[in-house]
C-alpha positions, 0 to 999 in steps of 0.5 A: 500500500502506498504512502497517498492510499494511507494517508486517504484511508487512514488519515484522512477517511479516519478523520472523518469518520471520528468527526461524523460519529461524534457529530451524529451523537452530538445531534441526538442528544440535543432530541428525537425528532425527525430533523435530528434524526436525519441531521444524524443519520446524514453523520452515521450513513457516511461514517459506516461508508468510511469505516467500509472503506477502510476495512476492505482497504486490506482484503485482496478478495475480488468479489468481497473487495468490490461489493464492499467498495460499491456498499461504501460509494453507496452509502456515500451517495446515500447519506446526501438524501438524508441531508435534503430531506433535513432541508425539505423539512426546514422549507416546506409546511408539515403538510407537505413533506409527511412521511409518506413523502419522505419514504418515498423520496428514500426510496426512490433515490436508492432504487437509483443509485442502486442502478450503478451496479448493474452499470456494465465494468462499472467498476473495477478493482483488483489486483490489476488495479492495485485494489484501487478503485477504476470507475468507467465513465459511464458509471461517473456520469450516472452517478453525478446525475442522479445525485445532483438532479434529484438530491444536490441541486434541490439541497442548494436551491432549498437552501437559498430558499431559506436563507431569503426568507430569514430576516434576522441577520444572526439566523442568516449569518448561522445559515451561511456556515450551514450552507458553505459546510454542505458545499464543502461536503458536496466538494468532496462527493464530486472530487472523490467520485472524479478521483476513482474515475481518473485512477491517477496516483498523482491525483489521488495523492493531491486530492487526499491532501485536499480533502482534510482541511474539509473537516473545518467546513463539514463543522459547519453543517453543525455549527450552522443549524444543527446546535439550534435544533432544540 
């Protein structure tokens, strides 16, 4: 294992996972209500992702490898629907996002993302690989859409939405950390995603290097909003 895959699984993915489960313990002791549950399961879903990650990272098992590297891009991928469902909660009357609604778009945008895994060579790691991940560009292009069309852009325009309505200036101050920590965390979907496309050391090494000072911003997810939910 070489010194950039070391740094990005056991530095770097260690860091965030430490981060995101003292994060999703932090939002469920301040309540059980259904914006703490998936402010928190947002944190756990990328935290079970991470620790994946880094446990396949010493298994040389073609078929275990993949379906666990696919379970942990899943699961990364997965974890950004919680995050607008949060938001969808914040912007829209009760009446409209009940629960029904909620399950629904749960459900609908992991049937999808599940759809990657019929996405023929999609993805391969082995050893001729190194036991890197080598995503085609079929599978990077589905992926981005999906995720963008149905949970990124929606998160950011109903967050704009929100801010706009605020007329308090200490609530729009709160609500711009929010939204630079879930564009901070929207950064690394999209450079990690392009990382595994690419298959390039040199990259891999620099966006791991990257990626760490993103542990202040993802901060602010909580800092912004998530302290408030009383």
């Amino acid at each position: 294992m070489d010194i950039s895959r070391i740094i990005q699984i056991y530095v770097v993915q260690g860091l965030f996972d430490l981060f995101f489960l003292y994060m999703a313990y932090i939002v469920l002791k301040r309540g059980k209500k259904s914006i703490h549950i998936y402010l928190s399961s947002f944190y756990l879903c990328t935290t079970i992702g991470g620790i994946i990650n880094m446990i396949y990272a010493n298994i040389f098992i073609n078929k275990i490898v993949f379906i666990l590297h696919f379970l942990t891009y899943y699961l990364f991928c997965f974890s950004l629907v919680f995050l607008l469902i949060f938001i969808l909660i914040l912007a829209k009357p009760p009446t409209q996002i009940k629960l029904k609604v909620q399950v629904f778009i749960l459900i609908i945008f992991g049937l999808l993302i599940l759809g990657l895994l019929f996405i023929p060579n999609g993805i391969i790691i082995n050893e001729s690989t190194d036991w890197k991940p080598n995503w085609n560009f079929l599978f990077f292009i589905y992926s981005l859409i999906v995720c963008s069309s149905i949970v990124v852009i929606p998160t950011i325009y109903f967050s704009i939405k929100i801010f706009i309505k605020f007329e308090s200036e200490y609530l729009r101050k709160k609500w711009k950390y929010f939204v630079i920590g879930i564009s901070a965390y929207f950064f690394l979907y999209y450079g990690t995603s392009l990382s595994n496309t690419l298959n390039d050391d040199s990259f891999r090494f620099i966006w791991s290097l990257i990626s760490l000072p993103n542990l202040i911003a993802l901060y602010l997810i909580y800092y912004g909003i998530g302290r408030q939910l009383e």
